[in-house]
C-alpha positions, -999 to 999 in steps of 0.1 A, spaced: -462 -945 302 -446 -917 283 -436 -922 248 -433 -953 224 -393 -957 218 -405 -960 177 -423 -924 183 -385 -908 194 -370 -925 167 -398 -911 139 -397 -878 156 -358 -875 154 -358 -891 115 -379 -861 103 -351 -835 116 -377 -820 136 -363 -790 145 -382 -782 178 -400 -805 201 -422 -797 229 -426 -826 252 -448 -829 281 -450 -852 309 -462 -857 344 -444 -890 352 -401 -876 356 -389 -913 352 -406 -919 320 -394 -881 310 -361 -890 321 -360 -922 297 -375 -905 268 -355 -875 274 -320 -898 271 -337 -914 240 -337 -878 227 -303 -869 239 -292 -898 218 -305 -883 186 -288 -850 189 -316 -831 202 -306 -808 233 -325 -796 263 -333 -757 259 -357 -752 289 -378 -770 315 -407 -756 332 -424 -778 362 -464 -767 359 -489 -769 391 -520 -776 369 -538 -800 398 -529 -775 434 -536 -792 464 -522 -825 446 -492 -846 443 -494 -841 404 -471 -817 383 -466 -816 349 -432 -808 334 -430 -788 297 -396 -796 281 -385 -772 255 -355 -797 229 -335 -786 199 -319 -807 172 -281 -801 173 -271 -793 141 -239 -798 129 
C-alpha cells in the first residue's frame, strides 16, 4: 500500500528535515522513495530488518535528508 502520494507531498512542503520511512512491501518503497527523490530529499541509509524469522517478511528502515541548497 505504502504511502498516499498527498502524504509525500505534505511531508516535503513542511521542509522536513529528516524522515524515517518504513516499509515491508520494496515496490511500494521504491515508488514512494522516487516521490521523495523528486522533492529533494536524499537517501542517507537503509537497513533491511528480520522482525518475522522463519518468514518471507522483512521490513526495510530508510533513513532521507532534505537537500538543501
Amino acid at each position: 500500500m505504502g504511502l498516499a502520494k498527498e502524504t509525500v507531498n505534505q511531508v516535503s512542503a513542511i521542509g522536513a528535515a529528516n524522515v524515517v520511512y518504513v516499509s515491508c512491501d520494496p515496490s511500494t518503497l521504491a515508488r514512494d522513495l522516487r516521490t521523495f527523490l523528486n522533492h529533494q530529499y536524499e537517501i542517507c541509509s537503509v537497513h533491511i530488518l528480520d522482525l518475522f524469522p522463519q518468514t518471507h517478511h522483512l521490513e526495510t528502515v530508510t533513513r532521507l535528508r532534505k537537500v538543501r541548497p
